[in-house]
Wavefront OBJ file of the C-alpha trace (Angstrom):
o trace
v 0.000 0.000 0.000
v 0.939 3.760 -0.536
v 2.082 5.334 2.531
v 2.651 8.925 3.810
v 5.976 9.758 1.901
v 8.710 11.242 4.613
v 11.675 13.233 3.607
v 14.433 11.172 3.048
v 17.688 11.004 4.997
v 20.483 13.090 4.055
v 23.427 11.127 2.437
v 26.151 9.795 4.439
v 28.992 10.437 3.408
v 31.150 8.566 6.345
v 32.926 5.468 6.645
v 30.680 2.412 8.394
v 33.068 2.511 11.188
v 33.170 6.452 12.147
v 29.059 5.186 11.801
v 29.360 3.058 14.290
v 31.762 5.248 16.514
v 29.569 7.948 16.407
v 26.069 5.877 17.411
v 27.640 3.805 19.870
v 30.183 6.498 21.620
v 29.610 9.563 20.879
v 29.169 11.982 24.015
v 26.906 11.296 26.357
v 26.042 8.134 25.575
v 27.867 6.218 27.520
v 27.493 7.550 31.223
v 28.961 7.074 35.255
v 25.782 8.475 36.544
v 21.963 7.686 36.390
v 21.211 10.735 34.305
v 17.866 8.940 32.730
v 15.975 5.745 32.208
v 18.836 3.297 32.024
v 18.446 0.551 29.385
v 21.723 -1.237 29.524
v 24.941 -1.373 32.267
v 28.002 -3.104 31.954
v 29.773 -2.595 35.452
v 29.930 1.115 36.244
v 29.216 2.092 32.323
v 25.540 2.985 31.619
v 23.301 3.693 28.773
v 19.828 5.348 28.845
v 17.544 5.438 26.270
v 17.521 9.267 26.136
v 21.317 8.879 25.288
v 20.211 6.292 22.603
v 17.345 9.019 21.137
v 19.649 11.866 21.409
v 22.128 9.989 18.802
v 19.378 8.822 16.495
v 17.509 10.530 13.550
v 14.671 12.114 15.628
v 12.380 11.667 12.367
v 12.474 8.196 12.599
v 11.269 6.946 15.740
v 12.852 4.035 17.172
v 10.647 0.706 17.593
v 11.553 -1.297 20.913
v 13.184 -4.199 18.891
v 15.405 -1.205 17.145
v 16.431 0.466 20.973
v 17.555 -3.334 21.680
v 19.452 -3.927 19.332
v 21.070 -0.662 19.500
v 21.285 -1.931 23.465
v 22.907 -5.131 22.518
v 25.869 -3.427 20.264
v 26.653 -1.058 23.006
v 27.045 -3.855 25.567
v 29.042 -6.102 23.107
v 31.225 -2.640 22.308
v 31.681 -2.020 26.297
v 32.463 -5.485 26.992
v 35.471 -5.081 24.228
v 36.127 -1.783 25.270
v 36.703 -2.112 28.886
v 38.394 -5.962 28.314
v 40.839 -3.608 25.971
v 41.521 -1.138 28.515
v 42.330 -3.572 31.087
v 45.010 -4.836 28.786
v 46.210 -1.222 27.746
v 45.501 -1.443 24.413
v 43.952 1.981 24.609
v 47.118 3.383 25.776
v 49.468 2.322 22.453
v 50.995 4.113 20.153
v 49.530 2.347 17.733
v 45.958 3.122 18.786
v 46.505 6.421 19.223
v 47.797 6.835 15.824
v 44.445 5.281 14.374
v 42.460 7.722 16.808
v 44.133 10.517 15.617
v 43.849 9.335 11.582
v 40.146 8.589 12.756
v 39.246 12.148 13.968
v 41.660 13.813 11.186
v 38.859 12.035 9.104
v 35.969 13.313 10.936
v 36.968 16.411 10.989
v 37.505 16.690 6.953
v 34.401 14.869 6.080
v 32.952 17.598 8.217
v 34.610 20.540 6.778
v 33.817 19.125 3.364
v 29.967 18.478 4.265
v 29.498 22.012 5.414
v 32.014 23.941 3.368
v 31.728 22.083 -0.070
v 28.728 19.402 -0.655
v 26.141 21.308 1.045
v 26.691 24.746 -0.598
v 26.898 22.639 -4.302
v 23.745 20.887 -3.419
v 22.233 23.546 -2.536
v 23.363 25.973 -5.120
v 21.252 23.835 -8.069
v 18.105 25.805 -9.630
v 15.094 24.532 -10.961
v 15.595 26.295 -14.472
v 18.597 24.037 -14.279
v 16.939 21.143 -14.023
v 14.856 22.043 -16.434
v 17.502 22.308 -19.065
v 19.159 19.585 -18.034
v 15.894 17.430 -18.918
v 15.146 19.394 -21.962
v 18.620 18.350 -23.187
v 18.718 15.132 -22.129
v 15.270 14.353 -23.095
v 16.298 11.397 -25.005
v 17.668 9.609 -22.069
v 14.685 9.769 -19.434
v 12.063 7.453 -21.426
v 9.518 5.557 -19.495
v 9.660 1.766 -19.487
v 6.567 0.895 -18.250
v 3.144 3.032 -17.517
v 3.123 4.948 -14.539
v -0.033 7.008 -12.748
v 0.832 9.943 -10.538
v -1.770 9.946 -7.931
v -2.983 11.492 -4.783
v -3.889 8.990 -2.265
v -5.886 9.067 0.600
v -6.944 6.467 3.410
v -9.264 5.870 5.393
v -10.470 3.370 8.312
v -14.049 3.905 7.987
v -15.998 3.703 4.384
v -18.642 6.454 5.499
v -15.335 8.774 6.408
v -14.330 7.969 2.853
v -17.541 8.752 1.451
v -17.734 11.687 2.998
v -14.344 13.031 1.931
v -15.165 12.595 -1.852
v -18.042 14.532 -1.264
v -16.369 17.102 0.089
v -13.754 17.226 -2.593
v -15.700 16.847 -5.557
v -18.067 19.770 -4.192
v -17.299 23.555 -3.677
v -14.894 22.355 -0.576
v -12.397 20.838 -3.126
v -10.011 18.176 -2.808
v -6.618 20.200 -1.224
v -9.069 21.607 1.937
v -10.799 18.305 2.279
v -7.913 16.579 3.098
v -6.758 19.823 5.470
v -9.766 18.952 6.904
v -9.285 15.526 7.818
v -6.103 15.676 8.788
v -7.040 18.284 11.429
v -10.061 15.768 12.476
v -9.936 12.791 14.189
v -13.316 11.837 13.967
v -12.736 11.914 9.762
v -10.728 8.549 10.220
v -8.048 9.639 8.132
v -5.255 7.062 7.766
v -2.812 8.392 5.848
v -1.838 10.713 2.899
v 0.236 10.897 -0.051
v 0.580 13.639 -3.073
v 1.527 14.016 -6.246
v 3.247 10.545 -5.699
v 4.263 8.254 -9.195
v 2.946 4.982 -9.101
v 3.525 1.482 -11.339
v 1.695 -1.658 -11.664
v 4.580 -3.101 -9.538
v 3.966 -0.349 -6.670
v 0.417 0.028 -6.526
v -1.670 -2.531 -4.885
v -3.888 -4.082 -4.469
v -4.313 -4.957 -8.379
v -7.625 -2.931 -7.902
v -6.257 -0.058 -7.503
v -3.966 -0.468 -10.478
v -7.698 -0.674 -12.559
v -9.237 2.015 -10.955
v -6.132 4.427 -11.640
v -6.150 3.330 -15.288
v -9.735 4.501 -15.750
v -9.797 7.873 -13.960
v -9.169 10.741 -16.373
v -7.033 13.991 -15.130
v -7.834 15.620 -11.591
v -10.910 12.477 -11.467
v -11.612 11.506 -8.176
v -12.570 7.852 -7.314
v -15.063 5.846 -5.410
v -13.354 4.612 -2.032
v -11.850 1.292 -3.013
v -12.348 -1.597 -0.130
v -8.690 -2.994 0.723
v -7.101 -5.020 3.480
v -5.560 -1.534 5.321
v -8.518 0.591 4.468
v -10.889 2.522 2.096
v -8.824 4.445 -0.550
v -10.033 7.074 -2.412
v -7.439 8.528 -5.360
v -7.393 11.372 -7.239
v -5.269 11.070 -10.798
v -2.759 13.614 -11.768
v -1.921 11.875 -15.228
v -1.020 9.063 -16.797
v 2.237 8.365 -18.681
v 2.326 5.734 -21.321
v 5.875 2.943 -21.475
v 7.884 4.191 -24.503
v 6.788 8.265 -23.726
v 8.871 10.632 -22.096
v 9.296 11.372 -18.523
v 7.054 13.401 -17.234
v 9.765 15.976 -15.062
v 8.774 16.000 -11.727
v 8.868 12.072 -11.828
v 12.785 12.212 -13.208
v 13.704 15.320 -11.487
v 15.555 13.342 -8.484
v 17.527 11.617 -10.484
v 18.387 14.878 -12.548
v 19.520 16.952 -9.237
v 21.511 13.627 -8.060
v 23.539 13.964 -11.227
v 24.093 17.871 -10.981
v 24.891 18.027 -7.325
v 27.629 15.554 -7.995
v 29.071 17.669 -10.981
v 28.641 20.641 -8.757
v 30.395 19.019 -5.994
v 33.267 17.745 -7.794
v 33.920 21.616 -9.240
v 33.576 23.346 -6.158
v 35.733 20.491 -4.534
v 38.595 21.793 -6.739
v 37.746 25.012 -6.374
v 37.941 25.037 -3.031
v 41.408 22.582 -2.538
v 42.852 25.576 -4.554
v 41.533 28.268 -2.670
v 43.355 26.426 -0.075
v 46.490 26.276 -1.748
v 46.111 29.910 -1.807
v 46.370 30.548 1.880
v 49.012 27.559 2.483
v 52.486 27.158 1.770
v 53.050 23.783 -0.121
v 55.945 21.763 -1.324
v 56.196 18.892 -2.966
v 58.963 17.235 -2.255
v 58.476 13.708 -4.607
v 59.017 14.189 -8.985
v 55.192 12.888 -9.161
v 52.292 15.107 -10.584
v 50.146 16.596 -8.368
v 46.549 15.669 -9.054
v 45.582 18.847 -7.251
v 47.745 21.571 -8.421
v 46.168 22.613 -11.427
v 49.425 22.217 -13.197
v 49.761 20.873 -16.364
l 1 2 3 4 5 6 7 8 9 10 11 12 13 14 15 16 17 18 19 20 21 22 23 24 25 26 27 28 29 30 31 32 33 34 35 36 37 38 39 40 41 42 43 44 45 46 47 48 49 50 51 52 53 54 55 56 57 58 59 60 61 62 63 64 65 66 67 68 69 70 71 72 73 74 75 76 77 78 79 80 81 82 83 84 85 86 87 88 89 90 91 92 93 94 95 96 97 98 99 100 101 102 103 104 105 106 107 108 109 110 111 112 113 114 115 116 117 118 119 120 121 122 123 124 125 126 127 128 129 130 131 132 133 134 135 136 137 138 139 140 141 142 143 144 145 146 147 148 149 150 151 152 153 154 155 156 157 158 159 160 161 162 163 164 165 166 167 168 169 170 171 172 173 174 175 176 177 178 179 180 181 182 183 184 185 186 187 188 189 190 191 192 193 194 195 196 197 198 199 200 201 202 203 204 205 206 207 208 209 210 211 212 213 214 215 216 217 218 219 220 221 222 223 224 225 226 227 228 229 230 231 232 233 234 235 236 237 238 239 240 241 242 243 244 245 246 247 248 249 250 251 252 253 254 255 256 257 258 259 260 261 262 263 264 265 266 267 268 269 270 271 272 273 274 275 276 277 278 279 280 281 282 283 284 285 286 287 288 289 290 291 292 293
């Protein structure tokens, strides 16, 4: 079934085991002191779960299987941890070499995230996208039929009724969903808009039919399915072998200009750098980065 669509993650760009570092030890999570509900201990080590919330992605709620497991790797990481220290291995040279390398690589991913990726990213334009597309047209045709929908779902079939009332009528379909959402008593499940659907990714099958037969900005009886009633409005259909429509390619079209945007202002900004630095090299290799030919 269609669900409400979230905003997606931002890309990481770390290593899996700064990942890991940073989820299981970063500050605060692992405590002396009762400073919450503690979840896990492993002798005079604790972890609470607001320590465990405070180094997750607040937007995605954590289910109790997720906090245990997230429990379990901390105690298997303390076990190891404080077994290591007993033995000094945290006190090597060795190991505090690879901490060092390890936050040197922190600390650049960081710099670049904030002084290079982001600003790219967010320097793209939609008249830029729009080019792109226009001259790349002949790469972005569809392989199969797709529907762009909006979906809406409901637990009752009088609620449902009553919503396509209200948006085929003077109400319209925009404040009749406003409307639900704001009531409880409307029954309203979930929503999604202006969302691109396939055969593959819209089920049940009936809802596949009832798509096909809706003409633009048509709204549909509620359709009887094993999460709810569903009542869809079509925003167009899109025939295999036809171009893209844009909005359903446009993802894909700012994925491939942020990462030519990146990649420039990453050497624009190493040689900016070399600018401000005094550098040597002291080995008869080429330097990648020096702009020298």
């Amino acid at each position: 079934m269609p669900s409400i669509r979230t905003q997606e993650e931002s890309d990481i760009r770390f290593p899996l085991f700064f990942l890991f570092f940073l989820l299981c030890y970063a500050p605060g999570c692992t405590q002396t002191e009762d400073n919450g509900t503690v979840i896990a201990r492993v002798n005079e080590k604790v972890l609470t779960i607001e320590s465990v919330r405070a180094n997750s992605n607040p937007s995605m709620p954590l289910s109790p299987s997720e906090i245990q497991q997230y429990a379990n790797r901390w105690v298997i990481g303390e076990l190891l941890f404080q077994e290591a220290q007993q033995h000094g291995y945290d006190e090597t040279e060795q190991i505090r070499s690879k901490v060092q390398d390890a936050l040197k690589q922190l600390a650049i991913a960081d710099l670049l995230e904030k002084e290079v990726y982001s600003i790219a990213e967010s320097s793209i334009r939609q008249n830029e996208i729009t080019s792109y597309f226009q001259s790349h047209n002949s790469e972005f045709i569809l392989q199969e039929n797709i529907v762009r929908l909006s979906v809406a779902i409901f637990s009752e079939i009088e609620s449902a009724h009553q919503f396509r009332t209200s948006a085929l009528g003077e109400t319209g379909w925009n404040t009749s969903v406003e409307q639900c959402g704001n009531d409880p008593v409307k029954r309203l499940i979930s929503y999604t808009d202006s969302t691109f659907y396939s055969q593959a990714s819209l089920y049940p099958p009936e809802l596949w039919k009832v798509a096909g037969a809706l003409g633009i900005l048509e709204v549909s009886f509620p359709v009887k399915t094993s999460v709810g009633f569903v009542v869809i409005r079509s925003l167009g259909q899109f025939k295999s072998g036809g171009n893209m429509p844009l909005a359903y390619v446009e993802p894909q079209i700012r994925s491939r200009l942020a990462m030519e945007r990146r990649q420039e202002r990453y050497q624009q900004y190493i040689q900016s750098l070399r600018s401000k630095h005094a550098v040597q090299m002291m080995v008869a290799v080429q330097d990648s980065l020096s702009g020298e030919r």
